[in-house]
N, C-alpha and C positions, 0 to 999 in steps of 0.2 A: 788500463783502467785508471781514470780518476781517484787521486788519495784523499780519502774524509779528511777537512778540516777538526781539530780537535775539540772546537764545538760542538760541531755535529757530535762527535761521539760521545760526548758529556750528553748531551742532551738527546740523544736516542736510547743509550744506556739509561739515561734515568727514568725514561718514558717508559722502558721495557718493566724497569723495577718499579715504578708508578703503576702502572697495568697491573704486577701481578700483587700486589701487596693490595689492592682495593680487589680482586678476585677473591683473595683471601680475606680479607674485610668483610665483603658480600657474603661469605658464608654462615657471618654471625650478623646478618644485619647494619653491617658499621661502613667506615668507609677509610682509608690510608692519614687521613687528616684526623678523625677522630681517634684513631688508634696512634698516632703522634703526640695530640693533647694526650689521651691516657699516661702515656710514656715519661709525658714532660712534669705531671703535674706531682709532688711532693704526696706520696701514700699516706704519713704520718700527718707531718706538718699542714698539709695543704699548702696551695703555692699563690702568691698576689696575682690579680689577672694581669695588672701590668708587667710583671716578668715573666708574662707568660709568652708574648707575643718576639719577643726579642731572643727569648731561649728556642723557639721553634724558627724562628727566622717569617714570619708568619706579616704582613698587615693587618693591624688593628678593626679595620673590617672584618677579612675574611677570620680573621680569628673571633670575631662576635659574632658572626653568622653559628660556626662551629660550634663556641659554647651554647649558642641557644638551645641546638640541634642536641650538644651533649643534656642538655638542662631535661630540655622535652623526653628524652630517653628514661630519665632516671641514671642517669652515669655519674654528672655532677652537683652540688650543690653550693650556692655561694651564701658566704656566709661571712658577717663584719670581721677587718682587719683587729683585733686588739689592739694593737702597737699603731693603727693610724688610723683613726676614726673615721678617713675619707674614703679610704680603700676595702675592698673585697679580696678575701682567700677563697680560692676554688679548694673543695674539698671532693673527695669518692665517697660516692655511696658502697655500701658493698655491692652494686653491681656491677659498679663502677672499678672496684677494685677486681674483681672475676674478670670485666673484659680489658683491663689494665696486663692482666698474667694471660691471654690469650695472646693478645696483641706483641708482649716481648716475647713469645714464644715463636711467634711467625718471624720477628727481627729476628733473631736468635738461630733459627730454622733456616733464613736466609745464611747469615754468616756463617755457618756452620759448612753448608753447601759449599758457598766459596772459598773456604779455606780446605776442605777435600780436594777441588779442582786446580787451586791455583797454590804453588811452592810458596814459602813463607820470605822468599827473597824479593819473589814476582809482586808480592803484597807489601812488601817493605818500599820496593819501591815506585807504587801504586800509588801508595799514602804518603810519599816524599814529595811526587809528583803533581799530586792532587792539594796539596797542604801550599807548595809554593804557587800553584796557580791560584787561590784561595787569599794567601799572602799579597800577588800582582796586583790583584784585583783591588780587595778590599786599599792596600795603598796607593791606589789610583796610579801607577806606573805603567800603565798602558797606554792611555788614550790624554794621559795630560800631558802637556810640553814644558809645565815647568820643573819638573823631576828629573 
């Protein structure tokens, strides 16, 4: 048998956890990107929408389609920045905040799982592993030749 390239497995794994986190999404209505924005956005403070798209790793499209979506829901509400009169804080509504504490539950729910199944070594070095290919990447040491 043919050995998966470790893309593939990046990316069938993710697709697997993609699949079931919008499964569970679906059962409140929502969907794994909307339950991301809940996660991301500041409970107290509210968060700028500009830091919002960069802290989810998101494009500023697809992340304006979302908040619309969230908007339309009743989940968020944007409201002027104080500190920079040009900018927007996303803020939770309290519904907002209710499927904010559903949504870390399902994370949570998740991670829990996999730390039952997999030794805390096996995870140590998961996240070693995962962190330096994250590192390759983002420092262009793969595919540039001047490095």
């Amino acid at each position: 048998m043919k050995e998966k390239t470790i893309d593939y497995i990046l990316r069938s794994t993710w697709m697997s956890v993609t699949k079931m986190y919008n499964e569970e999404a679906g059962k409140k209505g929502s969907t794994m990107a909307t339950g991301f924005a809940l996660i991301s956005i500041d409970p107290e403070e509210g968060t700028p929408s500009t830091a919002l798209g960069p802290k989810m790793g998101m494009e500023a499209t697809s992340l304006s389609r979302t908040l619309k979506s969230m908007e339309e829901k009743g989940l968020i509400e944007r409201k002027p920045n104080p500190e920079d009169g040009r900018g927007v804080l996303i803020h939770l509504t309290p519904f907002g905040l209710e499927m904010r504490e559903f949504s870390k539950s399902v994370v949570l729910g998740f991670d829990e799982a996999v730390q039952k199944n997999i030794s805390v070594e096996e995870l140590q070095i998961f996240k070693k592993v995962a962190n330096t290919i994250t590192e390759l990447v983002n420092s262009k040491k793969i595919y540039d030749s001047d490095k």
